[in-house]
Phi, psi and omega in degrees: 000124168332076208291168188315278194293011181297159153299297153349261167322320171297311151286002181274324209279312161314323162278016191265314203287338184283344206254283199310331175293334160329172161292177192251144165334130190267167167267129209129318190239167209264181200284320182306273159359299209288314184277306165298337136331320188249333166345308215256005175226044200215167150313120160310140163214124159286147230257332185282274157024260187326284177344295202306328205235355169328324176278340164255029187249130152308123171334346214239334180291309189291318184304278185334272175355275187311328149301008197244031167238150132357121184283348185264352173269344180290333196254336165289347159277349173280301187303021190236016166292169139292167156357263191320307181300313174257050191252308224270298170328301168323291191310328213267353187295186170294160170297324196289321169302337175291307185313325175285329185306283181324297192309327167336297203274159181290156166317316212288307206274354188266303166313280151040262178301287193321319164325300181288021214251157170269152170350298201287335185310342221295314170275002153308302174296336178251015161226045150258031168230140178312183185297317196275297182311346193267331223252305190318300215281346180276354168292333193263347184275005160268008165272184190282151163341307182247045160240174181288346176273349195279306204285312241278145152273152163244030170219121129275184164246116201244168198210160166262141172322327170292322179319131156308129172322295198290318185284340157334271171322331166302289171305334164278345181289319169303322160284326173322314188310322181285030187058071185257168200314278185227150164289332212284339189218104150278125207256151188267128171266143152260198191279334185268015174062027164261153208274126172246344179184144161229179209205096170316112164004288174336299209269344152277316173311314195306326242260111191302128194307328183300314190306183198222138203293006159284309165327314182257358202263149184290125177273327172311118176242115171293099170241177165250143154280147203284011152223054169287148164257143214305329159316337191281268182336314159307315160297334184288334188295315188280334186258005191254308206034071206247151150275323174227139161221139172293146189258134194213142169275190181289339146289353177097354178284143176290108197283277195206200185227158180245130134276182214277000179259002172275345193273319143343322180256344178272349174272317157316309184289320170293352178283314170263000145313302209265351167293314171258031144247321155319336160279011198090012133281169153241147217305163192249149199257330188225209193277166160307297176284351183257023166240157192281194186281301218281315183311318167329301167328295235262334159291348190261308195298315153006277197296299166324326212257356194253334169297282189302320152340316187308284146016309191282317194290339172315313209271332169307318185282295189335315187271353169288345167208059155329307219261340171308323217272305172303334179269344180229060201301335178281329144355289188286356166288351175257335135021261170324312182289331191261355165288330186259310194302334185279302207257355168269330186301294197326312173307295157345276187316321201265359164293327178270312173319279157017299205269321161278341170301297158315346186243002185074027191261345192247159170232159173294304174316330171298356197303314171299317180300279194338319206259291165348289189296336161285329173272029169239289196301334186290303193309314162305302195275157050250325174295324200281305188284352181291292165334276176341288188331297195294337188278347191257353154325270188301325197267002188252127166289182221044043200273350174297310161292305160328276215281345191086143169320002195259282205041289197305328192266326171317297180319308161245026157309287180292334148327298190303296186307286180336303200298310197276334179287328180306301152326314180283304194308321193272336189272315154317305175256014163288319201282322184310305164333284199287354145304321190273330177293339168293327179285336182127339180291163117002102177308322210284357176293331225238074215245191195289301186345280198285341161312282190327284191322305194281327192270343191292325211268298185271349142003275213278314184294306175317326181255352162274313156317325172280321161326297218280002190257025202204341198236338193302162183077338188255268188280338199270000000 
C-alpha cells in the first residue's frame, strides 16, 4: 500500500484533481471518446508516470489517465497491465475501439484477458480477434490456467534442420513480421512439429551461411510438458537460467514457449498465494483493494472460525485441570507464556520448512534429517528459553511472597514446561507440512496460525502435567 503522503499519492491526487478540472464530457459522447479527444490539449503524462501511481487511482481516474497518453505510450502501457486492468479498460472503450485494442496482445495476455471476462464477455472478446489469432487463443484457453500450456505463446520462430544458416535467416526475417514471442532461441521442427534442436539467434549470425541448422543446433533440450504446473515450470526456469523454454505434448511436438517474463508474474503470484495462506487465510484472486467485503469476509472468515474452533479446546484443557488451577492459582499467571513460546517455536519451524519445500530444497523423503534437525534444534532454544523462565522466577524479588513459597518448584515447572513445548512446537510444525505434501494438500495449509493453534492447545496439557509432577505434595 502507497502511504497517504508518498510522492506517489501526491501525484495521483494532483492529477485526479487536475482531470475532474477539466472540461466535463459533452453529452453524447463516452468518458473513453471524451479522453482520447481531449488527450493532445492537457499535461503531458508519461505511460511510466501513469504505472508508478495506478494502484492508487479509482477507476474513473485510471480511465482519465490512460487517455491522457500519448497512442504509442498508451499501447506499451497497455501491454504491460494484467488481464483484469486491462479487460476493464478494453470494456470502457467505444465498440468501434476494441478490436486494434484487443489485436495488440500476443495469444498467451489475449487468452488472459479473455480469462478474465465474465461467460457471456468471451465470446464478443474473441471475436474481436483475427482468424488465425482466434483459433491460438481458444487453443490456450483449453488448458488449465496455471499449466504451461495455460502460460505459452504459440508463435515462435521455428526453422527445418535441413535448411541452410542463410536460408534459415531468410526465412526468419518472414516470421518476425508476425509478431513472435521472443528472438533469443530458434527451434528446429521436423514435419510432424517435433522439437529436434534449438539454436540461439546469436549463434545463427556466427554461424557461416553454408552449414546447415543441424550443424549448429543443440540437441540437450530443456522442455516442460504442456500440462506441468507453472511452480514446476517455474523451477526449470531457476535451474536452467533460460529466457523461453519450449513447451511440448507426450509426443515431443512442440505447442509454444513460456517466457521468462510470464514466469515472473507466476512467481509473484505464487509467493503471494502462499504467503496469505501462511497467515491463515485463502489466497486472494485478485489485488488487496480491488476485492470487495464480501469476498474478503468469505476468504478470511473460513479460517478464522476454524482457528477458533482450535482455540476452544484450550478452555477444554483447562477446565480438565480446575482443580490443579484452583489449588494453584499462580499457574495460570504463566499461562500465556508457555502459549506464546510453543506457537511461536511451532511457527517458525513450519515456515521455514514451507519455504523449502517451495523452493525444492526439501523431499518428503528428507522427512528424518528434518525431524532430527529439529529435535536438536527445538532442544537448544527449549533450553535457552526454558533457563530464561526458571531465572525470571527464582530471581525476581520478592518472589517468595509473588510467586508462593513453592517458587523453586513453579520455577521449574515453568522451565521444564517452556523447554518441552518449545521442543513439540518445532517438532510439529516442521512434520506437518510435509505430512500434507505427502498426502497430496498444500504445505502452505499448514500455516503459523493453525500450527500456533494446535501446539497452544497440547501446550497447556504439557505444562499442567509437568505442574502435577513437580508440584504434587507442595501446591498440588
Amino acid at each position: 500500500m502507497i502511504p497517504p503522503d508518498s510522492p506517489l499519492a501526491l501525484r495521483a491526487r494532483t492529477l485526479a484533481v487536475r482531470m475532474r478540472a477539466q472540461n466535463r464530457t459533452p453529452r453524447g459522447r463516452t468518458d473513453m471518446e471524451q479522453f482520447q479527444a481531449n488527450g493532445e490539449t492537457r499535461d503531458a503524462l508519461s505511460g511510466d508516470e501513469l504505472l508508478d501511481i495506478w494502484a492508487v487511482l479509482p477507476t474513473p481516474e485510471r480511465l482519465e489517465g490512460f487517455g491522457l497518453l500519448e497512442r504509442a505510450d498508451a499501447e506499451d502501457f497497455y501491454g504491460h497491465l494484467g488481464a483484469a486492468d486491462q479487460l476493464m479498460l478494453l470494456m470502457s472503450m467505444p465498440a468501434s475501439q476494441r478490436r486494434a485494442w484487443m489485436r495488440l496482445l500476443p495469444p498467451d495476455d489475449a487468452a488472459d484477458l479473455v480469462q478474465a471476462a465474465h461467460d457471456e464477455q468471451r465470446d464478443d472478446l474473441l471475436g474481436l480477434l483475427d482468424e488465425v489469432s482466434r483459433e491460438e487463443v481458444k487453443a490456450l484457453l483449453a488448458y488449465a490456467e496455471d499449466d504451461a500450456g495455460g502460460l505459452m505463446s504459440p508463435r515462435f520462430l521455428r526453422v527445418r534442420t535441413d535448411s541452410s544458416v542463410d536460408e534459415a535467416i531468410r526465412y526468419l526475417r518472414r516470421q518476425a513480421r508476425e509478431r513472435v514471442e521472443t528472438f533469443s532461441y530458434v527451434y528446429a521442427l521436423d514435419a510432424q512439429q517435433v522439437l529436434l534442436g534449438v539454436v540461439s539467434f546469436r549463434q545463427l549470425l556466427s554461424a557461416t551461411g553454408e552449414k546447415t541448422i543441424r550443424d549448429v543446433m543443440h540437441t540437450d533440450l530443456v522442455t516442460v510438458h504442456e500440462e506441468m504446473d507453472q511452480e514446476d515450470v517455474g523451477r526449470v526456469f531457476a535451474q536452467h537460467d533460460l529466457v523461453a523454454v519450449p513447451v511440448v505434448d507426450a509426443e515431443g511436438r512442440m505447442k509454444g514457449i513460456v517466457t521468462i517474463d510470464d514466469i515472473v508474474d507466476v512467481v509473484e503470484e505464487e509467493a503471494t498465494e502462499d504467503i496469505q495462506k501462511l497467515g491463515g487465510m485463502a489466497a486472494l484472486e485478485a489485488p488487496y483493494l480491488q476485492v470487495g467485503l464480501f469476498d474478503m469476509v468469505k476468504k478470511r472468515a473460513p479460517w478464522l472460525a476454524v482457528l477458533m474452533v482450535g482455540e476452544m479446546l484450550t478452555a477444554t484443557a483447562m477446565g480438565h485441570f480446575e482443580h490443579d488451577i484452583q489449588k494453584a492459582i499462580v499457574l495460570t499467571l504463566f499461562v500465556p507464556l508457555i502459549i506464546s513460546c510453543g506457537g511461536n517455536s511451532g511457527s517458525q519451524a513450519s515456515t521455514l520448512v514451507i519455504r523449502a519445500l517451495a523452493l525444492d530444497e526439501l523431499r518428503v523423503k528428507d522427512w528424518a534429517r528434518v525431524l532430527t534437525r529439529e529435535l536438536r534444534t527445538g532442544l537448544v532454544m527449549g533450553f535457552i528459553l526454558g533457563l530464561m523462565g526458571v531465572l525470571r522466577i527464582v530471581l525476581w524479588p520478592g518472589a517468595a511472597e509473588v510467586y508462593t513459597p513453592h517458587y523453586l518448584g513453579v520455577g521449574l515447572t515453568v522451565g521444564i514446561s517452556v523447554a518441552a513445548v518449545v521442543l513439540w512446537g518445532a517438532t510439529m510444525g516442521a512434520m506437518l507440512p510435509l505430512l500434507l505434501h505427502r498426502i497430496g494438500f498444500d504445505p502452505a495449509s499448514a500455516s503459523a496460525p493453525f500450527v500456533a493453534t494446535l501446539v497452544d492447545v497440547t501446550g497447556l496439557v504439557i505444562y499442567f502435567t509437568v505442574a502435577t509432577i513437580f508440584l504434587s505434595g507442595s501446591l498440588l
